[in-house]
Structures are given as structure tokens and as C-alpha cells.
BAMAR-674980 format. One record per residue (C-alpha): residue in one letter; x, y, z. Coordinates in pm, 1 decimal, always signed. Layout:
{A {X Y Z}}
...
END
This chain:
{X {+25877.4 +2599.2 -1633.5}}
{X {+25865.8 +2936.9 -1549.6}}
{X {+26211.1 +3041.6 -1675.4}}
{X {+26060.0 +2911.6 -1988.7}}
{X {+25790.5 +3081.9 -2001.2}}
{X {+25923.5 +3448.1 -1869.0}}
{X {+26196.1 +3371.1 -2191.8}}
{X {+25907.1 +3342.0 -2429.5}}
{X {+25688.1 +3681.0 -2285.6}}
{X {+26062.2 +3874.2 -2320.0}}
{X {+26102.6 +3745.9 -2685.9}}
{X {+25739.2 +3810.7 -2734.6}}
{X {+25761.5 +4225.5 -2602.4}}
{X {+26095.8 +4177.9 -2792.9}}
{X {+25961.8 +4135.4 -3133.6}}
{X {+25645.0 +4397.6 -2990.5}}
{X {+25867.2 +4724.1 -2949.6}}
{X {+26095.8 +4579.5 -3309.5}}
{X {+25769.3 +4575.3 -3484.9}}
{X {+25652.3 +4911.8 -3372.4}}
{X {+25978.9 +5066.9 -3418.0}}
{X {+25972.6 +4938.3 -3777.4}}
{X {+25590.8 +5101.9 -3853.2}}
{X {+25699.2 +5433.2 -3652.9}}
{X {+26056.8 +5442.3 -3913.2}}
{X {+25824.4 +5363.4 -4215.1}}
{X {+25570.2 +5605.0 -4131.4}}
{X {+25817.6 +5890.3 -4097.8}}
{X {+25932.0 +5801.6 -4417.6}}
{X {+25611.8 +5793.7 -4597.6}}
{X {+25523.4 +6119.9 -4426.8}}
{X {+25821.8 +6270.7 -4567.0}}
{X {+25996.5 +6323.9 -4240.6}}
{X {+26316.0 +6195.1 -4118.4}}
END
């Protein structure tokens, strides 16, 4: 149903922005920077 399906976008955008925050933390890091 749709509730079903707006649950799976949110997990989807979810594990988007916890992905990008985890290649922006180890890109700082490689870079030197905090």
C-alpha cells in the first residue's frame, strides 16, 4: 500500500544522507581535516 511504500522511500533517503555523511567524515579524515 502506500504507507508501505512511503516507509520504504524514507528508509531508502535514510540510508542516502547515512551513506553520504559517512564519505563526507572519511574524506575529511583522509584530507587531514577534522
Amino acid at each position: 500500500g502506500l504507507g508501505s511504500a512511503a516507509a520504504f522511500i524514507l528508509l531508502l533517503v535514510t540510508m542516502a544522507l547515512y551513506a553520504l555523511q559517512l564519505r563526507l567524515v572519511g574524506a575529511k579524515r583522509m584530507t587531514g581535516g577534522i
